[in-house]
C-alpha positions, -999 to +999 in steps of 0.1 A: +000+000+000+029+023+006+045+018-026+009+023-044+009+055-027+041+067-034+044+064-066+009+087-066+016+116-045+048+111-024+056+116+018+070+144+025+068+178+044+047+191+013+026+165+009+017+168+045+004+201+044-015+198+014-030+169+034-037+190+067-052+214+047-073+189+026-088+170+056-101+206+072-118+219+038-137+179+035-147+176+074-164+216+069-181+200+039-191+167+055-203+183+090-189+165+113-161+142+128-181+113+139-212+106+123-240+115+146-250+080+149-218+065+164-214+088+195-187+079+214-184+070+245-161+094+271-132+067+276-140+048+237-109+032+224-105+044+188-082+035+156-078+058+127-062+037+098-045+053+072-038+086+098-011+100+081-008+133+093-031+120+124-055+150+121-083+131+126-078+119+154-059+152+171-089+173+163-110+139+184-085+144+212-100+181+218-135+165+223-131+131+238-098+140+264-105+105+282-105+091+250-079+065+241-072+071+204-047+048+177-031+058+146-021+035+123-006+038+090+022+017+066+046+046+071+058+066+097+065+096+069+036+115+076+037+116+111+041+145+129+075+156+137+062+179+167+047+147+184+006+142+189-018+148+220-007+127+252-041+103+243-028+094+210-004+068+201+004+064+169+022+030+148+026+004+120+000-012+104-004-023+066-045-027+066-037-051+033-024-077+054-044-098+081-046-077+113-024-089+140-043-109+174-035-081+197-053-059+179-081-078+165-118-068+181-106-042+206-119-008+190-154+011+199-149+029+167-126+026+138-120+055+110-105+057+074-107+086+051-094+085+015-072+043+006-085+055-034-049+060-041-032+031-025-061+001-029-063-017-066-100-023-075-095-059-065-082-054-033-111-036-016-131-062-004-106-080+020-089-041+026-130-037+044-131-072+058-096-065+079-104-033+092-138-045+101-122-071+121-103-044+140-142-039+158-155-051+192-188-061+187-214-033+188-184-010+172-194+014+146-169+012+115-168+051+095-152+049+059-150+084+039-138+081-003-141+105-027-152+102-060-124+111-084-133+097-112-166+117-116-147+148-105-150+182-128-135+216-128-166+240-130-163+278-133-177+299-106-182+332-131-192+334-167-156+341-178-140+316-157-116+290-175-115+254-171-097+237-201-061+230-187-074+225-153-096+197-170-072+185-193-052+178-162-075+159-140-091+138-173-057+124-179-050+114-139-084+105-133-094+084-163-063+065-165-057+050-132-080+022-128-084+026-092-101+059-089-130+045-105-135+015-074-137+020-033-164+044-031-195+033-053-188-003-027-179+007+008-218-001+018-219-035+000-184-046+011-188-038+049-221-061+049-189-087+029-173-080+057-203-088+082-213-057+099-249-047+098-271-016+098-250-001+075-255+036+064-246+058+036-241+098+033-230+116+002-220+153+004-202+173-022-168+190-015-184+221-027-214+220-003-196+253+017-186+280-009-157+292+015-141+258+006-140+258-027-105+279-034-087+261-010-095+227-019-093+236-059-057+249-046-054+215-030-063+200-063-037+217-081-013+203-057-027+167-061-025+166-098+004+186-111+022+162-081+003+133-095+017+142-134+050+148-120+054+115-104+045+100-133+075+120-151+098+109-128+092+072-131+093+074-168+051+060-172+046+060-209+029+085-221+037+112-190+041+149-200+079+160-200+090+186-175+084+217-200+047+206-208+040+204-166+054+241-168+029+252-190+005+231-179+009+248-143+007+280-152-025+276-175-037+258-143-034+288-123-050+311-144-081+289-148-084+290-106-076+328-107-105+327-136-123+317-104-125+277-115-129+255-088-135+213-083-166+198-073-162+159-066-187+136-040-176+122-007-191+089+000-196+083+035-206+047+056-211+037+086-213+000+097-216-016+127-206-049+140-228-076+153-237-081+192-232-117+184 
């Protein structure tokens, strides 16, 4: 899953800003941290898989202080360097791989936001049937993907730009198979997976206006960084280093043409059995 990732968008000090920034613009648009149907209990034990950065779960600590909150992710890259609240502890885990006994049915709540870019199509189903099987039972699983693949730049004014900004995200989005999997399944592959009462919620990215520069800003970031990887690694038919030049800066003015992304946030919540 690292690797998958890697070759995408990279870890580093960059890529985990864009990332900090990201997650704040999508939880404004979603509503909420936890979906009001999993309320947590004061002391809950929580994982975040996939943390990264660990935002999720710093912005938890605030709220749940008694709280005893995991972060887990195939890297340590992302962490932060200037350490995490004194309730979080973060580590190791690669989700593809059977979870270890220690750790299997001991969360209240589990969290993921955003695998798209390191799970193949195929993969999903077993990806969902592992972290499910991080859950006690009664534990609520919460799984957040976007939908890249149906994702548009849309001008905000009548002589706003979108042709290079579209250009760019039609080449990364239709040609990497697994931004068209993960979110249209989540719902079907946690009842796979053998949780039950499983909910959905869809929200667009754009749902508050005072978003939208920031994350199409963040979408410059993801694609241009997206087309350059694929430069550096040579992937047949990448643009060369003076076409992601110009490229960028017809990018640009299409956002300062007032351009901006829309894309849909999937959203589902499952829970596991009693018995």
């Amino acid at each position: 899953m690292g690797k998958e990732y890697d070759n995408i968008m990279g870890r580093d000090e960059k890529e985990a800003h864009r990332l900090d920034k990201q997650f704040k613009a999508i939880t404004t648009n979603i509503g909420y941290l936890v979906h009001p149907t999993a309320a947590l209990g004061r002391t809950a034990r929580v994982a975040d898989v996939a943390t990264g950065t660990a935002m999720f779960l710093t912005s938890l600590s605030t709220e749940y202080p008694e709280a005893s909150l995991f972060g887990y992710d195939i890297s340590p890259a992302l962490f932060p360097p200037n350490g995490v609240p004194k309730n979080v502890q973060l580590d190791i885990l690669d989700i593809k791989k059977p979870i270890p006994d220690n750790l299997r049915g001991t969360f209240d709540f589990v969290h993921i936001r955003l695998l798209i870019a390191a799970v193949e199509p195929s993969e999903w189903p077993s990806v969902v049937s592992n972290t499910a099987s991080l859950l006690k039972p009664g534990g609520k699983l919460q799984w957040e993907e976007i939908d890249f693949f149906t994702s548009n730049y849309l001008r905000s004014k009548p002589q706003s730009t979108t042709n290079t900004a579209q250009k760019c995200l039609f080449k990364m989005t239709k040609n990497v198979d697994r931004f068209r999997a993960g979110f249209n399944t989540l719902a079907e592959n946690m009842e796979k997976a053998g949780l039950g009462e499983v909910i959905t919620d869809l929200v667009s990215n754009d749902r508050v206006p005072e978003t939208r520069e920031s994350l199409a800003r963040n979408g410059i970031e993801v694609i241009m960084g997206f087309h350059g990887r694929m430069h550096e690694i040579g992937a047949p038919g990448a643009w060369s280093r003076a076409e992601l030049e110009e490229l960028e800066k017809g990018f640009e003015k299409d956002l300062e043409s007032g351009a901006y992304v829309r894309y849909d946030i999937h959203i589902a919540i499952g829970t596991k059995p009693l018995a």
